[in-house]
C-alpha positions in Angstrom: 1.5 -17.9 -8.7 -1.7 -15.5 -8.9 -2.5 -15.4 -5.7 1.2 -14.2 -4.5 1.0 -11.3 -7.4 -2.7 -10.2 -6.2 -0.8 -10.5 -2.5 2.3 -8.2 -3.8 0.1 -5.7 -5.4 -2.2 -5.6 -2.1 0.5 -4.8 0.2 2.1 -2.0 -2.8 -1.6 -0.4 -2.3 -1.8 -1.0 1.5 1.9 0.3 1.8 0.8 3.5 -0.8 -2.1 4.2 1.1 -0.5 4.5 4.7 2.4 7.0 3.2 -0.9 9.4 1.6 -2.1 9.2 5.1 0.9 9.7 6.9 1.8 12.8 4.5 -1.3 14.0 5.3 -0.8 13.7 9.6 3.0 15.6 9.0 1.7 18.7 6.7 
């Protein structure tokens, strides 16, 4: 059961991280 939370958060940060950097490209 850890291991899938520590997996769910991962892909929350992976998943925040590509929107900063896609924000960034667009403006």
């Amino acid at each position: 059961m850890v291991e899938d939370w520590t997996n769910y958060v991962r892909v929350l940060l992976g998943t925040a991280e590509d929107l900063v950097f896609f924000m960034d490209i667009t403006s």
